[in-house]
N, C-alpha and C positions, 0 to 999 in steps of 0.2 A: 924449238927444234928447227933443221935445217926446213925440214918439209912444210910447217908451220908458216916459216916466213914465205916460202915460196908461193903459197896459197894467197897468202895475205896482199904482196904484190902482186900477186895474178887478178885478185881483185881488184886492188887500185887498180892495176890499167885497164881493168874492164870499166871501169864506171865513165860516165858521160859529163864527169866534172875535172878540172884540171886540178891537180894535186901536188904542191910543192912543202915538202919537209927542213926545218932549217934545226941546226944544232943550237947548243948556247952557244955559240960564238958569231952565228946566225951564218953560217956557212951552210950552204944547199947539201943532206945529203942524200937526197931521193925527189926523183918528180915520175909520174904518172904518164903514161904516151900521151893521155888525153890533153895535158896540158903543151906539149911538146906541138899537138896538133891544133891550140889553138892559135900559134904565134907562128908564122912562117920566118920568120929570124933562125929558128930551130932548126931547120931541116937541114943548115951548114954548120952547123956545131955538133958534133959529136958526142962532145963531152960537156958537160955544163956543173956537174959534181964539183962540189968546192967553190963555187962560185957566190960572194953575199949577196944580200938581196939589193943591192945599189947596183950592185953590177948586174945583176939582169936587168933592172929598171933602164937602166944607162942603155945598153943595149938594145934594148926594146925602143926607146926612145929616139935613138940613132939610125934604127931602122925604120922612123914612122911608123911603127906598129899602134901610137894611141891617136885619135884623131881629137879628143876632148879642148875645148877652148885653151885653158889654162894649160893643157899640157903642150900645145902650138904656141901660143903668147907666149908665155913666160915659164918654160921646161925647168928651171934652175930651181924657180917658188915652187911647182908642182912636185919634184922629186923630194924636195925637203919635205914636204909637207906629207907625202905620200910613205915616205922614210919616218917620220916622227910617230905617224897612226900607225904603221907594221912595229915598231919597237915596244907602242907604247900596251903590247898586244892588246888594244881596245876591239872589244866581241864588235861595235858598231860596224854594218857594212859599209863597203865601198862601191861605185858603180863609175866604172870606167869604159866608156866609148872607144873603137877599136877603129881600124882607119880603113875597114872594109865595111864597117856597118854595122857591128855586132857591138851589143851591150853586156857588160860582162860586172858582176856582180863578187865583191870580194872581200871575202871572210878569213880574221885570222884567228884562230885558238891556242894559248897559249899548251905546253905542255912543263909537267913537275920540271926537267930537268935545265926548263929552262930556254927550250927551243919553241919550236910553233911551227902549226900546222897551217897553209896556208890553201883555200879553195879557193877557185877559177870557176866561176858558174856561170853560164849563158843565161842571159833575163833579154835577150831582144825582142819577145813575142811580148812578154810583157811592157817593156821598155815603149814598143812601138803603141801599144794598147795605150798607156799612161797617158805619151803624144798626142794621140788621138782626139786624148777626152781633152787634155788641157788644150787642144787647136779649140775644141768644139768650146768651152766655157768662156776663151779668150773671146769665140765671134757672137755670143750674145750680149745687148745692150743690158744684161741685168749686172749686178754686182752681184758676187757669189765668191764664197767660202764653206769650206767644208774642216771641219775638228772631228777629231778620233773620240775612241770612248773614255779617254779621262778628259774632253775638253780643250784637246790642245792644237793649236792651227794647223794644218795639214798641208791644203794651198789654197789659193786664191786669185781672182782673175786681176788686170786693170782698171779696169773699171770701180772693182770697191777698191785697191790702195786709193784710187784719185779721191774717192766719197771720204776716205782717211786720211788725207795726206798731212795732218794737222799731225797723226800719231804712226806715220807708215814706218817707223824706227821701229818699232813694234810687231808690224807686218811679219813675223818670221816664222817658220816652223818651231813647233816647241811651246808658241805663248798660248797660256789659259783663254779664251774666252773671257773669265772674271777680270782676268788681268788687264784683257782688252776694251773691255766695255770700260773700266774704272779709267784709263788713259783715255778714253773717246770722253764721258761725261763728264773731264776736266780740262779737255781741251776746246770745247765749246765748238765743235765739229757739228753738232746737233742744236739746233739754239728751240726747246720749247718751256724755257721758265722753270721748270722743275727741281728739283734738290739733288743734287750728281748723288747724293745715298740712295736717295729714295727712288729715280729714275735709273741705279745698277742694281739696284733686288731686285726690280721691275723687271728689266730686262733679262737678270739671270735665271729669276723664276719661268717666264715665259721660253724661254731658253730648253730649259728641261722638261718642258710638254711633250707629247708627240707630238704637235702639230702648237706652234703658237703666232703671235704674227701683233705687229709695234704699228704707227703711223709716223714717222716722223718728219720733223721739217727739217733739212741743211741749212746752213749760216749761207747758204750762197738762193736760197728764197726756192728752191724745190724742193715739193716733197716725196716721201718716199713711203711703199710696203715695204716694213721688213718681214720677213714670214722665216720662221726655223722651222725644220721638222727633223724628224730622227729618221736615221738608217736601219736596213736589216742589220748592218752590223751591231749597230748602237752608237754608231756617230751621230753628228749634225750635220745640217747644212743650213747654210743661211742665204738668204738670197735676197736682194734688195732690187724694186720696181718701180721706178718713177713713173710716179702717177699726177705731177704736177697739172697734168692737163685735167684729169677727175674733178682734180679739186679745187681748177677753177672753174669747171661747171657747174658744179656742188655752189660754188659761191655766188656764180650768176645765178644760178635756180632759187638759190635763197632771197638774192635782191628781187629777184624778177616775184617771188614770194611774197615780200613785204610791200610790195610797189604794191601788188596786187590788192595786197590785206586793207594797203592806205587808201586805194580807190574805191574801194569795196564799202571802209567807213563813211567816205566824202559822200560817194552814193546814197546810203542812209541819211545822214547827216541831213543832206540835201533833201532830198523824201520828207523827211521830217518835217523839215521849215516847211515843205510844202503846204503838208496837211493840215499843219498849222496855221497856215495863210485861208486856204480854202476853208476851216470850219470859221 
């Protein structure tokens, strides 16, 4: 009914997310004030009905409305590429940077007749949180990585690609742990003699503890703690400690141990002949 849809739009525009409607033909024919209000491009358009989704992009674009690298560098790769994900109505989001500051988060959902529903969602508080933690990971000296709860990389700071760089093609959102270990213990990244099988059960097992932790040496002569532990989500994290300095005191304390042990028999030794002379 007439009063139905009135309702229904009255909602859309109350909501605090931006709402844009395309037909099959992907022709605009509904958007939301909220989305209207997140793009200042809008406030001289009147009318935007009828319009595809390239041309609002285009326009958006022309007005500087995204601030995002690739969509500065090279707009032409960005639109395409931005245009291929809205068609191919893939559920994965989007997160596009705004050229005020704002992070915007964008979902499309296909609908039966062929069109799609597109959200506008603000994620800057989060966005900013994200930053935060990836500044804070980037300025520790430790390597760290962190996988979700099926295992698959998440992110990762510098410092471990470097401790990888043998497999950092690898390095990506999306790869297994298993997957990654098996590329580390054949690329000889890790050099302790061990059988690359039998040192990735090793690790995998260890891996799915709550709390598990490796010793390993690098092909470049430091070693390292690795230590995994699980999340409250049920992720991991992994984090790697050079401890090269440890464990060359560990190796003096042992020489200095055996120096000790040798002296300690000479002493006897010596004692011995003594008493031996004296009876």
């Amino acid at each position: 009914t007439r009063e139905g849809i009135e309702a229904l739009v009255n909602g859309l525009d109350s909501l605090r997310v931006g709402i844009i409607v395309f037909d099959g033909s992907d022709r605009l024919v509904y958007c939301n004030d909220h989305f209207r209000f997140i793009f200042r491009t809008f406030d001289n358009l009147d009318e935007i009905s009828g319009f595809d989704y390239e041309d609002i992009l285009k326009t958006l674009l022309e007005n500087g409305e995204f601030a995002g690298e690739r969509a500065i560098r090279d707009p032409e790769t960005w639109l395409a590429d931005t245009l291929a994900h809205h068609r191919s109505r893939d559920y994965a989001p989007r997160i596009e940077r705004l050229s005020d500051g704002r992070w915007m988060e964008v979902k499309c959902r296909p609908m039966d007749d062929g069109g799609a529903i597109v959200h506008w969602n603000d994620v800057t508080s989060l966005m900013q949180t994200q930053l935060r933690f990836e500044a804070a990971i980037e300025s520790t000296a430790d390597g760290f990585a962190i996988w979700d709860q099926a295992d698959r990389l998440v992110l990762h700071n510098r410092v471990f690609a470097r401790l990888h760089r043998a497999t950092s093609e690898r390095l990506k959102p999306g790869t297994t742990f298993k997957t990654f270990m098996t590329d580390t213990a054949h690329s000889g990244v890790f050099d302790d003699g061990e059988n690359p099988d039998e040192w990735i059960a090793r690790r995998v097992e260890k891996h799915g503890l709550p709390v598990g932790q490796s010793t390993l040496r690098h092909k470049d002569g430091r070693w390292f703690l690795m230590r995994d532990r699980r999340t409250r989500e049920g992720g991991r994290v992994t984090v790697y400690t050079d401890i090269t300095e440890l464990k060359e005191r560990e190796r003096q304390l042992i020489e200095r141990g055996r120096t000790l042990q040798y002296t300690v028999q000479e002493l006897e030794m010596n004692r011995a002949k003594l008493e031996d002379q004296a009876s």
